[in-house]
C-alpha atoms as one frame of an Amber mdcrd trajectory, in Angstrom:
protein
   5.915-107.393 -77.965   4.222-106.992 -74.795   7.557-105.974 -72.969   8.492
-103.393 -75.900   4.809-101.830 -75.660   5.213-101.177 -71.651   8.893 -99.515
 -72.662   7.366 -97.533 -74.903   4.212 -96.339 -72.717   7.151 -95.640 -70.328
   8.657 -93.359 -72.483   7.601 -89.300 -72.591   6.894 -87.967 -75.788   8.665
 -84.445 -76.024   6.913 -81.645 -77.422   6.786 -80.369 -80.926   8.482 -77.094
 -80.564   9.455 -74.945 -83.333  12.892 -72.157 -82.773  10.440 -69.313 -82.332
   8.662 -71.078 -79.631  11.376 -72.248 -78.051  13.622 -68.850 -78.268  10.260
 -66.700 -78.619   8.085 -67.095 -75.890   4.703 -65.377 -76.638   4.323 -63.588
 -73.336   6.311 -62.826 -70.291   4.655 -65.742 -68.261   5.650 -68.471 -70.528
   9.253 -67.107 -70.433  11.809 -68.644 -68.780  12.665 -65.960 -66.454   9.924
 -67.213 -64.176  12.178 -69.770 -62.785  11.966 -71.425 -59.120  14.663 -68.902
 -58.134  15.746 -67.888 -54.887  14.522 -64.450 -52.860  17.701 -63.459 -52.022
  17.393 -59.943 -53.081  16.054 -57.172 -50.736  14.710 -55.025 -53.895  12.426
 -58.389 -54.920  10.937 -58.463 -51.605  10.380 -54.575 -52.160   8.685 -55.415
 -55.555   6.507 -57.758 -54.052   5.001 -55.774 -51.656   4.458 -53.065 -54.399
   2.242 -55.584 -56.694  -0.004 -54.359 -58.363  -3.741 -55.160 -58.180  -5.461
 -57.558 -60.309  -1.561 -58.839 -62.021   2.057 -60.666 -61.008   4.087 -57.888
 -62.243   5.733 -55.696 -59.900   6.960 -51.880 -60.127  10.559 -51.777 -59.908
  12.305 -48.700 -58.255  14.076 -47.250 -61.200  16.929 -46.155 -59.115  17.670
 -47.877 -55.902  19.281 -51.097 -56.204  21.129 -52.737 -53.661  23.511 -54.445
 -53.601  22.953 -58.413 -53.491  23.503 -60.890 -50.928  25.383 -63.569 -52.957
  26.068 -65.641 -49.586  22.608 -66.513 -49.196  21.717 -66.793 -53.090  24.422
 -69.439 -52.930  23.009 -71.206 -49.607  19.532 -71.355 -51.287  20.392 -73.202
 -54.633  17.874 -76.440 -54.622  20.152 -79.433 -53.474  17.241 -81.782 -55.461
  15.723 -81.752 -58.587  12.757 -79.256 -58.577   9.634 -81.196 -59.166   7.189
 -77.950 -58.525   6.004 -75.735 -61.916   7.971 -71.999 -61.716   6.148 -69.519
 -59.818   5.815 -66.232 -61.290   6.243 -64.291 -57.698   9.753 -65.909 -57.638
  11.138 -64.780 -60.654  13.007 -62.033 -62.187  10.558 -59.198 -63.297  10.179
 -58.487 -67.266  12.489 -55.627 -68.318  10.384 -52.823 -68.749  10.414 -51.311
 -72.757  12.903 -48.709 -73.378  10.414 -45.717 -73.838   9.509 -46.799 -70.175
  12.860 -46.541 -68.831  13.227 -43.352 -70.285   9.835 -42.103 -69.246  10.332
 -43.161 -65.539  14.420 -41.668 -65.293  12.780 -38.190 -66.809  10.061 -38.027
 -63.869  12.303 -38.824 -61.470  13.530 -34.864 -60.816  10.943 -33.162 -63.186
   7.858 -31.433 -61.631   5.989 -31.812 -64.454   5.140 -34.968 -66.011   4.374
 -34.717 -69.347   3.291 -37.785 -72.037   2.835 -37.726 -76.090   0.120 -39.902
 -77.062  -2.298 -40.347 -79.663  -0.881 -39.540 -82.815  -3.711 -38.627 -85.375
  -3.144 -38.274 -89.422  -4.176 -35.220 -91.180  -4.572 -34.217 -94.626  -4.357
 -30.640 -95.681  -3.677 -29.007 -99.530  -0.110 -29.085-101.284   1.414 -27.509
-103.939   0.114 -28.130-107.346  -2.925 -30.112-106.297  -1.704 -32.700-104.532
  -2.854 -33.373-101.302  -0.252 -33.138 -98.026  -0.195 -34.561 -94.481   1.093
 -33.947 -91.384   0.920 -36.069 -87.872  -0.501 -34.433 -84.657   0.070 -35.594
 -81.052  -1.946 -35.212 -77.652   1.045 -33.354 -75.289  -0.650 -34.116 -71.748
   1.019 -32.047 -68.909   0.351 -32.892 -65.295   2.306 -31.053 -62.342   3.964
 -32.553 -59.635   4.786 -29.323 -57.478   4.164 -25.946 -57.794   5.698 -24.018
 -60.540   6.501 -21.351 -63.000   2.700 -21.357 -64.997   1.357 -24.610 -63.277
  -0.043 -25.213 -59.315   0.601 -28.752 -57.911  -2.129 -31.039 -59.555  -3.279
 -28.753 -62.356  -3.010 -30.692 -65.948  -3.175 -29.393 -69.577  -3.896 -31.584
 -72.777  -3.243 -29.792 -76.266  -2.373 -30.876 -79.637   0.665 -30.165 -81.599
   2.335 -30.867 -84.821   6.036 -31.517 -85.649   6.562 -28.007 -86.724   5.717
 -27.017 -83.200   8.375 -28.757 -81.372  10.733 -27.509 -84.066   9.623 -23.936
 -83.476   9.441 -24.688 -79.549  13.123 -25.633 -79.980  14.018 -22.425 -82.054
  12.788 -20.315 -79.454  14.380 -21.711 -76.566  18.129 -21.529 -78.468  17.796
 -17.957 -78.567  16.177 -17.078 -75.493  18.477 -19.904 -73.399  22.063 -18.803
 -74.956  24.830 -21.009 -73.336  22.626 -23.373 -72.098  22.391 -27.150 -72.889
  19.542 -27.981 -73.718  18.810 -31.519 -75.153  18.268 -31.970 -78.824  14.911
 -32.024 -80.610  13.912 -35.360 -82.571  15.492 -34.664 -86.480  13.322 -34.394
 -89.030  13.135 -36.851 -91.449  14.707 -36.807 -94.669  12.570 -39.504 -96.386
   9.100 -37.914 -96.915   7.509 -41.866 -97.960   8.034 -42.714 -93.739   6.187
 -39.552 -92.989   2.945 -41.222 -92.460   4.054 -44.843 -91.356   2.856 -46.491
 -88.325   6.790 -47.631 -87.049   7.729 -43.915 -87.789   5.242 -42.114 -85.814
   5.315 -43.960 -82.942   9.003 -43.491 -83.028   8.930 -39.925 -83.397   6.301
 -39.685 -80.618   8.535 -41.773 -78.328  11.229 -39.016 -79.180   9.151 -35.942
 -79.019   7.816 -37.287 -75.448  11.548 -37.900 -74.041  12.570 -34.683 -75.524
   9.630 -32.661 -73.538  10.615 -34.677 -70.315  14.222 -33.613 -70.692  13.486
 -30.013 -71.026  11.077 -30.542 -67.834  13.702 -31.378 -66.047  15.667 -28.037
 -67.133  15.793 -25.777 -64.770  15.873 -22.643 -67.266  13.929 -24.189 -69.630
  10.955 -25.733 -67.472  10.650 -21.592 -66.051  10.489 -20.060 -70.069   7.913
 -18.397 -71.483   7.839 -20.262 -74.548   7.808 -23.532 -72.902   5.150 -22.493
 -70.923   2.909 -21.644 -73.385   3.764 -24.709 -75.374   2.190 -26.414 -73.258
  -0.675 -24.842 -72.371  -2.233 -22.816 -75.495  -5.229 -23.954 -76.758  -5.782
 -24.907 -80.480  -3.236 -23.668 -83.787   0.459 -22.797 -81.959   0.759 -20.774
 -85.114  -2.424 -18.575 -85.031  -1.785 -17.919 -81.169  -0.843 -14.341 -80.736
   1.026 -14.318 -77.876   3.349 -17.660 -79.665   4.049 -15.085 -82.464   5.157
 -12.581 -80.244   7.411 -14.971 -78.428   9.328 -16.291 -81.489  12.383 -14.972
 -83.573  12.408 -12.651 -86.129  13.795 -14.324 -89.043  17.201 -13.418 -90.070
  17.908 -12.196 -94.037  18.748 -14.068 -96.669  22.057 -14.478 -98.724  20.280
 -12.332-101.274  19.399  -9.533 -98.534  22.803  -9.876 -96.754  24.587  -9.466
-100.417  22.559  -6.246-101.277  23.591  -5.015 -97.812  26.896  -5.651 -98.036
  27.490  -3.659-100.808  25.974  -0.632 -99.363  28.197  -1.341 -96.485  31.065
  -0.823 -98.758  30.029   1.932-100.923  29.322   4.194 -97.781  25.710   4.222
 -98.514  24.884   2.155 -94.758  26.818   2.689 -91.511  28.547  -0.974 -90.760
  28.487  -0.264 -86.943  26.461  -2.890 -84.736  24.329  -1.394 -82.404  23.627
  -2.900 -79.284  20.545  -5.290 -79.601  23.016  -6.739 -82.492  25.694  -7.025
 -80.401  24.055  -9.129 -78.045  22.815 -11.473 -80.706  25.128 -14.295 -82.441
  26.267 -13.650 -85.989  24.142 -14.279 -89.243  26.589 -14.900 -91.546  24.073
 -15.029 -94.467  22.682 -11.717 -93.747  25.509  -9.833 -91.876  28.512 -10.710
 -94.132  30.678  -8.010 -93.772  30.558  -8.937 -89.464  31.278 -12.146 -90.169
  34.243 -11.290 -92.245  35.612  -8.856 -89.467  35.148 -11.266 -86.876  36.664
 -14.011 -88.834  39.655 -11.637 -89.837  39.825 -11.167 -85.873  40.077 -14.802
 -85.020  43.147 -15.459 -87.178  44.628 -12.330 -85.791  43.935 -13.814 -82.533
  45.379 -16.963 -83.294  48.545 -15.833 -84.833  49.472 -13.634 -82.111  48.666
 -16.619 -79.507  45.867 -17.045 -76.498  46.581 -14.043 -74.527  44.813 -11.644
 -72.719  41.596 -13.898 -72.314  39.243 -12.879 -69.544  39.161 -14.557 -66.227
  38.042 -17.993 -66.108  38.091 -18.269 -69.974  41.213 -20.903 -70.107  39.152
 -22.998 -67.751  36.288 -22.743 -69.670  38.118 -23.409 -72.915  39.887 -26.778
 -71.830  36.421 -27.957 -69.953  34.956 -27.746 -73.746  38.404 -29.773 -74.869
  37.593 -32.209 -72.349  33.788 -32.737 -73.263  35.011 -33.080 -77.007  37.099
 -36.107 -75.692  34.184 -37.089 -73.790  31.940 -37.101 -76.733  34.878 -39.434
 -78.690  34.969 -41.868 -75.793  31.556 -42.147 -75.470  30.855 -42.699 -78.987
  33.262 -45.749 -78.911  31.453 -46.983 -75.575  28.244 -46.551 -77.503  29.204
 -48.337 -80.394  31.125 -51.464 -77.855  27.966 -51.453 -76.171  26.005 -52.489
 -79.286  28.403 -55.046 -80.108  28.110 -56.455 -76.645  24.454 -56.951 -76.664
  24.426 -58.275 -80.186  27.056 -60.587 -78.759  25.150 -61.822 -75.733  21.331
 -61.920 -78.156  23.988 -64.233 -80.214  24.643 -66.285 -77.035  21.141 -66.567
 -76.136  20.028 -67.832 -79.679  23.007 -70.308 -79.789  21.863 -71.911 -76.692
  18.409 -71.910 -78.312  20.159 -74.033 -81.088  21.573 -76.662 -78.936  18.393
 -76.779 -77.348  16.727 -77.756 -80.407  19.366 -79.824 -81.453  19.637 -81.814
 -78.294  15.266 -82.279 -78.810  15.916 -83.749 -81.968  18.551 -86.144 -80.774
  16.039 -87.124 -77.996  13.312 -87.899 -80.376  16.242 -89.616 -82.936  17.113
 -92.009 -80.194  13.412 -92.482 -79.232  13.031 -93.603 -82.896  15.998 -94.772
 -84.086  18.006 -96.000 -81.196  15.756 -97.983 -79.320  14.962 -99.999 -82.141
  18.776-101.076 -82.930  18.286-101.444 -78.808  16.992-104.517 -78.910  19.644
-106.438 -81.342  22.252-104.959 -78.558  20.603-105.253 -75.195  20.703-101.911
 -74.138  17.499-100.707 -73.934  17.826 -99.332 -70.769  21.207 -97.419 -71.874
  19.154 -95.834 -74.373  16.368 -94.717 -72.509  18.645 -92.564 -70.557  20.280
 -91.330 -73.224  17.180 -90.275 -74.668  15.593 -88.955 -71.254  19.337 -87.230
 -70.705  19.117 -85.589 -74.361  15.995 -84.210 -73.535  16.467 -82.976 -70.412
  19.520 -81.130 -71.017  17.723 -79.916 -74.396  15.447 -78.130 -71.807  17.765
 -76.633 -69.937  19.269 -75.030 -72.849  16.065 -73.688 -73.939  15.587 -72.083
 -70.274  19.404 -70.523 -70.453  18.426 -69.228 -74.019  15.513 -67.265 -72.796
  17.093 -66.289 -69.928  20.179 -64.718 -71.909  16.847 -63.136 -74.166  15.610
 -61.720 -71.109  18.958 -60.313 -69.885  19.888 -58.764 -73.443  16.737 -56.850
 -73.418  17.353 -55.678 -69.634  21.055 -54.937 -70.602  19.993 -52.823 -74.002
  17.662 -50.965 -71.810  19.884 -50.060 -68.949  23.259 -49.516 -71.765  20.876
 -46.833 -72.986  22.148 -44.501 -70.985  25.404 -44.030 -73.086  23.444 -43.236
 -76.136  21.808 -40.706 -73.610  24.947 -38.849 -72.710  26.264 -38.962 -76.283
  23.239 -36.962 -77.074  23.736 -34.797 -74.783  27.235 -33.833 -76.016  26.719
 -31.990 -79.123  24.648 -29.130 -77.119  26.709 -28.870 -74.144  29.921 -28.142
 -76.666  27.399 -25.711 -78.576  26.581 -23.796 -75.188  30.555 -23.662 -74.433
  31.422 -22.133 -77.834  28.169 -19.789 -78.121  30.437 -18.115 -74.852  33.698
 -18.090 -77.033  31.863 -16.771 -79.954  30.382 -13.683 -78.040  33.569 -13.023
 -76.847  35.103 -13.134 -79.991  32.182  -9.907 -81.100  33.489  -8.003 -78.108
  37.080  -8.300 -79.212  36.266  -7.060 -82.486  34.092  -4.352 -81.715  37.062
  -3.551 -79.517  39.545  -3.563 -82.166  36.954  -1.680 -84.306  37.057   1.034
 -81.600  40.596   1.256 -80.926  40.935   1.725 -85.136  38.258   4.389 -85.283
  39.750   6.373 -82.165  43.072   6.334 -84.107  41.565   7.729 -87.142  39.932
  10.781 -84.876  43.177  11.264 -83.313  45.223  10.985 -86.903  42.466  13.497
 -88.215  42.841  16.195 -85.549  46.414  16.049 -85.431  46.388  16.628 -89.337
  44.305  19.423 -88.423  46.046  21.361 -85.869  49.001  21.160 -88.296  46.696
  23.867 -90.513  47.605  27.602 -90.351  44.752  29.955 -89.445  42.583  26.671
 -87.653  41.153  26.650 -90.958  38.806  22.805 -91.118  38.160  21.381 -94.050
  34.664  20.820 -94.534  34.823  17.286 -95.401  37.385  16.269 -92.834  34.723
  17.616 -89.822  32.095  15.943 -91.395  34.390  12.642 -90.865  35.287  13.308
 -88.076  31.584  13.811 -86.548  30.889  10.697 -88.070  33.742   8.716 -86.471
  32.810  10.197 -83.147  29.330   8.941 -83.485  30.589   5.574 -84.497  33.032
   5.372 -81.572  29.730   6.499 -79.082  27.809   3.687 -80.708  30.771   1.344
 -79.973  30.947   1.760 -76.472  27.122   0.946 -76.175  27.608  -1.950 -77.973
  30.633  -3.296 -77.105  29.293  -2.786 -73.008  26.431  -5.002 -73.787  28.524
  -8.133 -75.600  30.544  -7.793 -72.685  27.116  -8.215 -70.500  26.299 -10.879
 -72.376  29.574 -12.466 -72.596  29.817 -12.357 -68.385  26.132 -13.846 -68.638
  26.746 -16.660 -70.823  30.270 -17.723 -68.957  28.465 -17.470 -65.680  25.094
 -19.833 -67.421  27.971 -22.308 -69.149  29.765 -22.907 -65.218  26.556 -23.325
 -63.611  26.287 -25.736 -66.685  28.954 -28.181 -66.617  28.512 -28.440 -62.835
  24.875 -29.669 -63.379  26.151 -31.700 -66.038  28.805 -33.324 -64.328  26.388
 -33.976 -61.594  23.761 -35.483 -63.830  26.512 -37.629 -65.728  27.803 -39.214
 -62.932  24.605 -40.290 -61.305  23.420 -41.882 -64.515  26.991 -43.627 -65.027
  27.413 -45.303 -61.650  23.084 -46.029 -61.782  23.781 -47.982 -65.437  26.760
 -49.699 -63.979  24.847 -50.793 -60.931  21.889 -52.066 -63.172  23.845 -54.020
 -65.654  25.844 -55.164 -62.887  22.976 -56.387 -60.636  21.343 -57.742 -64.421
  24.456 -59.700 -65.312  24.674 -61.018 -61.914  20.847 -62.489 -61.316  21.746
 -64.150 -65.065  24.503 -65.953 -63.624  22.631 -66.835 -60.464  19.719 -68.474
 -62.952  22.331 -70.166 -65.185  23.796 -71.443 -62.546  20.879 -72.804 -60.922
  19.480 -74.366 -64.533  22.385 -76.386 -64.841  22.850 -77.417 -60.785  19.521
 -78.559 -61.416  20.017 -80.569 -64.823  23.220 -82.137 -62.906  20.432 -83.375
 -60.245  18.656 -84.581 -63.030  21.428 -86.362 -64.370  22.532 -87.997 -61.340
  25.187 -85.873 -60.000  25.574 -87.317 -55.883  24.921 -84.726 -53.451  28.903
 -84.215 -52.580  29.626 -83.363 -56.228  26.694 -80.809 -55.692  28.266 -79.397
 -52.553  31.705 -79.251 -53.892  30.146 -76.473 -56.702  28.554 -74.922 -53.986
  31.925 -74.036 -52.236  33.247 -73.007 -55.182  30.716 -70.323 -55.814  30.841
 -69.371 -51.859  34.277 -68.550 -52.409  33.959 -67.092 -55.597  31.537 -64.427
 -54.010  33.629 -64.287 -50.889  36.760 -62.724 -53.139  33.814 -60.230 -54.963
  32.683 -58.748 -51.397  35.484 -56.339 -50.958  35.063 -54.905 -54.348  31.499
 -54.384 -54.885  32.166 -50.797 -53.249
């Protein structure tokens, strides 16, 4: 009894973890990722140095990361069995939330910085009685450089609504035509979510990235609207210069109906004047423009793409090539969703075997060393229990680190939802230049029909003996020549504005291209480099649980070499 009392004080009593703690960790120092790992990497001895006071955590560069030395991350794997606790200034950093990531890539070029914050609930009367509400936020602008309506240091704090930033949007479509600009947050079509908690702070994360995108907007950043956005005191609405700034709103059906029949019965002239010309269609409220340009377009495509203006093909297959774009990055989107669901999967079925592998500890601890002593191998099942355990651990620490990793990797995958946004107004911009074009062409045909009627008219005329006019045929034929007069203002300025929108949508896609490929090749770096300092941890947890086990320092080596020259054949490529 004596003996089995000493075994037993010999024995350590696991702990008595529950899944959540063990896949869970409450905070970012009890997680995993704070493993004894190796500083191998040039951008970790960059973090360190920018600590910050009074914490562990570091500030990463969002940007620049090199490229790792896998050579000596191999030659610095523990050849023992680590004995010291994990120190947090050796470990992998915490991912940073996703409303951070975004908020640091959108300050990276911007010079303003600008932050949503502190949404408030207000009530205000409804219809019938019943009381309404509406959300406002605190927009805080602070400038980095000099620029249109701020100096370098000045900062603004006002508070807007939701119906501001829709308004804010509606300006900026009409005054930036053929630009792409980044969509506004939707609103939302279930009024119960209006006022909860997880819906406004998910609008404000939205609203925030969507001002931070337009900051970085070259056109945008310098308009008016924006400007004053972000700068007028108190109500947007009652602001007198805002008012000035915004749209007129365009007709009704009702309105566009009623003048659409005087169109017809002679009772309104159906020529566009210039301002109209310049403007897209409103097919509610101009019908009878819509119709003629529609009836233009199937002339158009019946006869065939012909005739088109220079650089117009080009322009045309770059917005063939962005709809592909859109399509392929829709299906990366949707693979890169499956891939982290995948890899949270992984993580939580090593968190599983970790579990399992505590219980079969604490089975053997029970059960086994019991039936140990009818067999004599109480020893045998010591280790097996102290084995169980110990790999149990290990398998908790790969589970958080694969927790860790999946956050990192939804964060940095991101980006494609990013540029799939960004699709929808960049193919807008491209056909807003097609659809001007297509207003030219049929106040050109309208011209060429109304100079045939003059011509048809006079020629009737001059056919007449004496010169004798009819009365009603010069009063036609005054009116045709004013039309035709009116025409050739108005079909010079769609032109204008067609040359000024295909010149905005090439400066466009260049920027765009530009901007796409630096965020592509800076997500695959980051998952990359992510993926990688997983493996380098995994592999390290279970070298070390091989120590544990009893694995001789030549089996140890042997592993060793094979990683060396696993990295060796990955040098050449990481270009």
């Amino acid at each position: 009894q004596q003996q089995q009392q000493q075994q037993q004080q010999q024995l350590q009593q696991p702990p008595d973890f529950t899944y959540n703690q063990l896949v869970l960790p409450p905070s970012y120092e009890e997680s995993v990722m704070y493993e004894p790992a190796p500083v191998h990497h040039e951008h970790q001895q960059q973090q360190q140095q920018q600590q910050l006071p009074g914490t562990n955590l570091a500030t990463p560069p969002p940007y620049h990361l090199p490229q790792p030395n896998y050579t000596a991350a191999a030659a610095t794997i523990p050849t023992a069995v680590p004995t010291q606790q994990p120190s947090p200034s050796d470990a992998l950093l915490p991912p940073p939330s996703m409303a951070t990531f975004l908020s640091h890539c959108a300050h990276v070029h911007a010079p303003l910085v600008i932050s949503v914050s502190e949404p408030v609930k207000r009530e205000q009367a409804g219809m019938f009685g019943f009381k309404g509400g509406y959300v406002s936020y605190l927009v805080t602008t602070r400038a980095l450089a000099d620029t249109p309506g701020f100096t370098s240091g000045s900062q603004s704090a006002v508070r807007r609504r939701f119906n501001d930033f829709v308004a804010l949007a509606s300006a900026l479509k009409v005054r930036l035509r053929g630009y792409f600009l980044p969509p506004r947050p939707h609103k939302s079509a279930v009024e119960g979510q209006l006022m909860a908690d997880s819906f406004i702070e998910e609008r404000r994360s939205g609203l925030e990235r969507y001002l931070q995108r337009l900051a970085m907007h070259e056109a945008a950043v310098k308009s008016e609207e924006f400007q004053l956005f972000l700068k007028a005191e108190g109500d947007l609405e009652a602001n007198p210069a805002w008012t000035a700034l915004r749209p007129i709103p365009s007709a009704g059906i009702v309105d566009g109906t009623a003048k659409l029949s005087k169109q017809l019965l002679g009772w309104e002239r159906s020529v566009i004047d210039p301002v109209q010309a310049t403007q897209p269609t409103k097919r509610s409220s101009d019908i009878l423009r819509a119709m003629r340009e529609a009836s233009q377009a199937m002339h158009q495509q019946q006869a065939g793409v012909g005739g088109l203006p220079e650089g117009e093909a080009e322009l045309r297959r770059a917005r063939e090539k962005l709809e592909v774009s859109r399509d392929a990055l829709m299906h990366a989107s949707r693979a890169a969703e499956k891939l982290v669901q995948r890899m949270d999967r992984c993580g939580a079925v090593y968190g599983d075997l970790g579990l399992a592998l505590f219980k079969m500890s604490k089975a053997e601890e029970v059960e086994g060393l019991h039936l140990a002593h009818f067999t004599g191998t109480v020893k045998q099942s010591h280790t097996l229990s102290k084995g169980c355990r110990q790999a149990g651990t290990s398998s908790v620490r790969v589970s958080r680190i694969v927790h860790k990793a999946v956050s990192k990797a939804a964060c940095e995958l991101g980006v494609l939802h990013e540029q799939l946004a960004n699709m929808p107004p960049a193919i807008k911009g491209l056909t807003t230049r097609e659809e001007q074009l297509l207003t030219a062409t049929t106040l050109q045909a309208d011209m060429d029909s109304r100079n045939n009627s003059i011509r048809e008219i006079e020629a009737s005329n001059a056919k007449v003996l004496g010169g004798a006019v009819d009365q009603k045929q010069a009063r036609r034929l005054e009116e045709l020549r004013n039309d035709v007069s009116k025409l050739e203002y108005s079909l010079a300025a769609a032109s204008a504005e067609y040359e000024r929108i295909a010149a905005v949508n090439q400066q466009e896609l260049v920027r765009l291209q530009a901007e796409q490929k630096e965020d592509m090749l800076r997500m695959a770096h980051a998952f990359t480099t992510t993926q990688v300092m997983r493996a380098e941890r995994d592999a390290e947890v279970w070298l070390s649980l091989a120590g544990e086990l009893g694995a001789t320092p030549e089996a140890l080596g042997s592993i060793r070499e094979t990683i060396l020259a696993s990295h060796a054949l990955q040098q050449p490529q990481q270009s």
